[in-house]
N, C-alpha and C positions, 0 to 999 in steps of 0.2 A: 504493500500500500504506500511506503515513504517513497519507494523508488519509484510509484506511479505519480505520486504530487508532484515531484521534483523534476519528471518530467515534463509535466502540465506546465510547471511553472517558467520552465527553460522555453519551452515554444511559444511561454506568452512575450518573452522577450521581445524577439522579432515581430511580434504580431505589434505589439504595443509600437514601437518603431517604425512599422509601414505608417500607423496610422497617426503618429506623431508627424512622419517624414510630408503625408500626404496632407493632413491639417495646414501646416505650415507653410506650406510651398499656395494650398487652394487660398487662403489670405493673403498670401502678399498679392497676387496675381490680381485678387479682387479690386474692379476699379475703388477709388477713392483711397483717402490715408487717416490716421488717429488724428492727425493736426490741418487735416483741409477743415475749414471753415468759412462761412458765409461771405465775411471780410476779411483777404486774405491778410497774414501776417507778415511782415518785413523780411525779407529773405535772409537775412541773415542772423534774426532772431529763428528765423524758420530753421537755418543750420544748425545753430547750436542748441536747438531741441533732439535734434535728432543726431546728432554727434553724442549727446547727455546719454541720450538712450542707444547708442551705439547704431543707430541705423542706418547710419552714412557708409558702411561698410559695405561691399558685394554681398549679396544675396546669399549665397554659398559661406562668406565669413562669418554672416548669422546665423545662416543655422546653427555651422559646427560651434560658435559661444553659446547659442541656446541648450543644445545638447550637453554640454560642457555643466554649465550649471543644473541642467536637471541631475546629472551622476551626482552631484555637491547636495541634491535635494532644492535646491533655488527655483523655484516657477517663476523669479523676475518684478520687476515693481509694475503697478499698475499705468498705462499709460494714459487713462481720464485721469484716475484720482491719484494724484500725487504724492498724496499721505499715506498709500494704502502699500502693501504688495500683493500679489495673487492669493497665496498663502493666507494672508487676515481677508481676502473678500469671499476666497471658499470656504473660511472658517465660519463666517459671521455667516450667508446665507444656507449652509449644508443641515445643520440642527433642523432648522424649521422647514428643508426640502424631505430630511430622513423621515423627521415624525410624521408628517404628513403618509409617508410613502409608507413607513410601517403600520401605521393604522391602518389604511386602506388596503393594505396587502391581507393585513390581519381578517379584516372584516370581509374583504372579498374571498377568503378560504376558509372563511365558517361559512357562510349566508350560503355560498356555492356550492361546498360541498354537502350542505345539507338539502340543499333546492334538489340537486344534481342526483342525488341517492334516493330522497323520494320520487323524482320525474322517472328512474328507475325500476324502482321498487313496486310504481302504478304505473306500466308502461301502457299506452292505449286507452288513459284516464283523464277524466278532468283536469286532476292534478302534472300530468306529462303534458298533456295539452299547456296550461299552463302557466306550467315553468318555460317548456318551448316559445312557446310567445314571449314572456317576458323574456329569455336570452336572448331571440332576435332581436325584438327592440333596443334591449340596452346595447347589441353592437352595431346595429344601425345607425343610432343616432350616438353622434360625437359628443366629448365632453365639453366642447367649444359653444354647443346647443345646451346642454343639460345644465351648465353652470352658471348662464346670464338665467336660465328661466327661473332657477331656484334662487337665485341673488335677485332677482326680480320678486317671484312669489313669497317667496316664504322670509325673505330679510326685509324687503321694502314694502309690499300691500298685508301682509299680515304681520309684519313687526315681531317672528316669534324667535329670531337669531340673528345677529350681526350679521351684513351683507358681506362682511369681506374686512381685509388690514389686521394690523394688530394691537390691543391694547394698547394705547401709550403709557398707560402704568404697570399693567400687570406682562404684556408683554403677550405670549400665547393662552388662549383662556379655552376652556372646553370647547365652548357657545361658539368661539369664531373658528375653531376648527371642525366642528360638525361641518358645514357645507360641502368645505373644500374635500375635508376625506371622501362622504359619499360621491361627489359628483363624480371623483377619482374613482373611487370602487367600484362605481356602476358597473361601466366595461367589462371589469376583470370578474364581478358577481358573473355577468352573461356568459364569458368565456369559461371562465370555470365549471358552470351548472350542467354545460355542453359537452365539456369533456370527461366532468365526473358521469353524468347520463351514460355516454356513450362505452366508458370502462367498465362502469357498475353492469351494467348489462350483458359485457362480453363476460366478466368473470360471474355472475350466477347462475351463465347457462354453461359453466363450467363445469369437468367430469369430478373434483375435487370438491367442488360445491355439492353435488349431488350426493356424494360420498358422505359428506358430512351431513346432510338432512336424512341419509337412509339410516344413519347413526342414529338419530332419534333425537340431536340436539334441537333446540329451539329456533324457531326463525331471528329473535336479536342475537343469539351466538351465533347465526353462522356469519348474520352481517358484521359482527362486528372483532369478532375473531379471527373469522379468514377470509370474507369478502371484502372489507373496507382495506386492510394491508394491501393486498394486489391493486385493488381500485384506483387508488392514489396514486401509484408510482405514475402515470403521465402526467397530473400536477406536478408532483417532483420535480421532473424536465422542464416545464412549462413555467414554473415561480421563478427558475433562473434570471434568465433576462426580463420578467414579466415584473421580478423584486428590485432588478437594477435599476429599471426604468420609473419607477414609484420612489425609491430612495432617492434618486437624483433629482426627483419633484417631478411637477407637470410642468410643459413653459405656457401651455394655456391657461390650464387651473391657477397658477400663481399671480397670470398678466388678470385674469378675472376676478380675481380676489383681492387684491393687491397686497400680495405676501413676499416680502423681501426673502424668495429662497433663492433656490443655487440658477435656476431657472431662473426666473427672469431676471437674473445677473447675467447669463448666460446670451439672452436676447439683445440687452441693452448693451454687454460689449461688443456683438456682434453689427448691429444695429451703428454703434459708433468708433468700430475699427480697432477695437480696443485688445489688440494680438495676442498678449499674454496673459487674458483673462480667458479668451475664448479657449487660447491652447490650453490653461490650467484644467478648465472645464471637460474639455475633451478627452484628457490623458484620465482626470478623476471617472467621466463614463466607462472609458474602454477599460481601466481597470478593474472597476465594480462590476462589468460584465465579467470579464476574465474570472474573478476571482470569484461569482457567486455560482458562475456556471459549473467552476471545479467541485465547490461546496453540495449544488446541485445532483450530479455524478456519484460524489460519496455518500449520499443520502441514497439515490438509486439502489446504491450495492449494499446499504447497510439493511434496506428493505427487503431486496429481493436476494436470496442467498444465493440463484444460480448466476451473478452476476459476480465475478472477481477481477480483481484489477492488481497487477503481480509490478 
């Protein structure tokens, strides 16, 4: 098992590298610059911006300094805020993209896999019927839809939760993260319900299932001792990048809410050219893919015994 991590973790190297090497290179290329501005500035106040930040150098001598400093752990100072560096801007927006993302994650792998095993359970029932429906729906319609309607309905015509932002005393408070989780969780409720549906059904018309009911055990033992084990493992698979993408925020849900997470950090340097926020952003993505899809795989193998990893 060590010598299977270890090689996970040796191919994430290059992997993370292409995707460093290709971040890097799709920025500069992009028209505009971090210091173009409406009314342009004196060209040679404009030079020693960018001499400060070393950008006067060939293309090629940035990267290799960029790279340079990332081995050092450095992701760079911010080039809007001048006070800041990458490091304190993904510190200060990642808390409040995680929480979000683990709540919803959380609450999308109960609601789902409970929808999911009953639309199973009463296959060809009101209740399949449904849950089918309602998983269509919620992947149908986007969270870009779902999150002005409820910051609409339910924060501004009925007044029964904050529409959106954060405390400016307490900071994150239950009230104003209710919205944002479910509008989040919705999608991954739908996709979840669908996949747990469609597992839960292959393994009860299983021959090991059947074995266990001609035992005599009960219909909640056999659900919940040997059908629910197997059932899961294609969530397993599936919360990988489904958990990366929820920990790293929404960049809708956040612009809709107005949540200073990692997201819409993410937007606004992109938005204003701002290199080494976006880069910091993107290396934190590719890395939390990397790193929960391995996480992912050893859960696979710790569920299913005929799966080993040498």
């Amino acid at each position: 098992m060590l010598g299977y991590i270890t090689r996970r973790l040796l191919v994430a190297v290059p992997t993370i590298l292409v995707i460093i090497t290709v971040a890097f290179f799709m920025m500069r290329i992009a028209p505009g610059g971090p210091f173009d501005m409406e009314q342009p500035m004196p060209e040679q106040i404009r030079q020693n911006i960018l001499a400060h930040f070393g950008m006067d150098q060939p293309l090629w001598k940035q990267y290799v300094d960029y790279l340079a400093g990332l081995v050092r752990g450095d992701l760079g100072p911010s080039l809007k805020f001048r006070d800041k560096t990458v490091a304190d801007i993904i510190a200060e927006g990642f808390p409040i993209s995680a929480t979000i993302g683990l709540l919803s994650i959380s609450l999308a792998l109960m609601i789902g896999s409970v929808l999911g095993s009953l639309a199973a359970l009463r296959q060809n029932t009101a209740a399949d019927f449904g849950v089918v429906g309602f998983a269509t729906v919620g992947i149908v319609i986007p969270p870009f839809v779902v999150g002005p309607v409820l910051s609409l309905v339910v924060g501004i015509y009925l007044g029964w939760l904050p529409s959106g932002g954060l405390d400016p005393r307490h900071g994150m408070t239950i009230e104003r993260l209710i919205l944002p989780v479910v509008t989040l969780a919705l999608p991954q409720i739908a996709i979840i319900s669908r996949l747990m549906r469609a597992s839960m059904i292959e393994v009860i018309r299983s021959n090991y299932i059947r074995t266990a009911r001609a035992k005599g055990l009960s219909a909640g033992a056999v659900i919940t001792r040997h059908a629910m084990r197997s059932a899961i493992l294609p969530l397993v698979s599936y919360l990988g990048p489904a958990a990366a993408a929820l920990l790293t925020g929404s960049i809708v849900i956040e612009q809709v809410f107005s949540l200073p997470g990692i997201g819409r950090q993410f937007v606004f340097a992109a938005l204003q050219r701002d290199y080494t926020v976006v880069m910091g952003v993107v290396i934190l993505y590719a890395s939390l893919i990397i790193v929960l899809n391995l996480v992912a795989d050893l859960l696979y193998a710790a569920l299913n015994p005929k799966v080993k990893y040498d």
